[in-house]
C-alpha positions in Angstrom: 64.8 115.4 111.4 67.8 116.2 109.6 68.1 115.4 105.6 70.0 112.2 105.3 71.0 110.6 102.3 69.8 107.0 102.2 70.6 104.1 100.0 73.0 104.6 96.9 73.7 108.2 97.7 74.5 107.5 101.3 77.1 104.2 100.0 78.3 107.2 97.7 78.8 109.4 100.4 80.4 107.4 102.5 83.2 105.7 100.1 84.0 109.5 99.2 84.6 110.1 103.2 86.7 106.4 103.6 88.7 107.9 100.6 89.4 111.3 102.0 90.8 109.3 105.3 93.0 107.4 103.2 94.4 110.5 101.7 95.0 112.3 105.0 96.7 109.2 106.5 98.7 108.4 103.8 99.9 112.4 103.7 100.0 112.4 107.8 101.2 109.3 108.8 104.7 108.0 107.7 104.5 104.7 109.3 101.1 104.0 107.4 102.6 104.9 104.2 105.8 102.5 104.8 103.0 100.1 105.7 100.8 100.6 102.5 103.9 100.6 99.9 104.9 96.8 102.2 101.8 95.5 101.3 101.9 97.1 97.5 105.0 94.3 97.3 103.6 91.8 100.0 100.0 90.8 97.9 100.8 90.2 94.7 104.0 88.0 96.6 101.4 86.2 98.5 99.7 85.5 95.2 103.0 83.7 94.1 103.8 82.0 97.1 100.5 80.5 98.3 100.0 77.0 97.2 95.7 77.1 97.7 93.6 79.7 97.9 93.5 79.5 101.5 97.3 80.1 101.6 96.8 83.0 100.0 94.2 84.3 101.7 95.8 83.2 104.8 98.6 85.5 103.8 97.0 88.7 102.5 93.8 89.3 105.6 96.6 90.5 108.1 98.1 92.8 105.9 95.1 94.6 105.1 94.8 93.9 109.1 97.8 95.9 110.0 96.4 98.7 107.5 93.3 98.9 109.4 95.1 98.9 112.5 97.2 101.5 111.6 94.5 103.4 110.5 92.8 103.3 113.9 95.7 103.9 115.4 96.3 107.5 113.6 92.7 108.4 114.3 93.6 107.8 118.3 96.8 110.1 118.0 94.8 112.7 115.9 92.1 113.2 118.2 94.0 112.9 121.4 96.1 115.8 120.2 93.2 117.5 119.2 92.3 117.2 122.8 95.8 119.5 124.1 98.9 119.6 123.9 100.3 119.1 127.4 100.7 115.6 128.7 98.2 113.6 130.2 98.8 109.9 131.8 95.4 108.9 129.9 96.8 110.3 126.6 100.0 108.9 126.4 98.7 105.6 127.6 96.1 105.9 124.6 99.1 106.4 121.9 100.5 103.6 123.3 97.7 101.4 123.4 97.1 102.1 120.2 101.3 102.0 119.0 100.5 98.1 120.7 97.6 97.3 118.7 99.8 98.0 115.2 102.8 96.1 116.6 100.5 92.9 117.1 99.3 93.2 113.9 102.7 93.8 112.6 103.3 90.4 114.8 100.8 88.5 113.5 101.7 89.3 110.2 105.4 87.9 110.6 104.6 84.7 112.2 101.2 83.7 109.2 104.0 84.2 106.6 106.8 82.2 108.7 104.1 79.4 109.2 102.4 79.2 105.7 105.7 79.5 104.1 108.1 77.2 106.2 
């Protein structure tokens, strides 16, 4: 049985890993960037705008939705291109699926803000 780190150590570990896939996204992936630096202006905004705590709750969960979307979404393109690089019907219809799953998000986002707010 391999040495695994347990408890504390493993939490440790494991922030240090979430942080490193952070870093590479934000340095790979131009869309999550323009995404992060939207929601750099869009939380403390929902802060302001929400009336309850709800509101702004209500407001802020799918931004750090679309985030984690996007995320997911870069991990599908960088694997599938680690796979090859000629086309495959699978592969493009996983990029896409995946392109999909960030525009609902992005969707979702737009129409909690239009409803809280209007």
């Amino acid at each position: 049985m391999k040495n695994e780190r347990t408890g504390l150590g493993r939490i440790i570990n494991a922030f240090g890993f979430s942080m490193k896939g952070l870093k590479f996204c934000y340095q790979s992936e131009i869309a999550f960037r323009q995404e992060l630096w939207l929601s750099i202006v869009l939380i403390p905004l929902a802060f302001f705008l929400g009336d309850s705590s709800v509101d702004k709750v209500l407001l802020i969960a799918p931004i750090f939705l679309v985030l984690i979307i996007e995320v997911l979404n870069s991990s599908i393109e960088s694997v599938v291109d680690r796979i090859g690089d000629g086309y495959h019907v699978l592969s493009g219809a996983a990029k896409d699926m995946g392109s999909a799953a960030v525009w609902l998000s992005l969707t979702l986002l737009v129409i909690s803000w239009l409803i809280i707010l209007i």
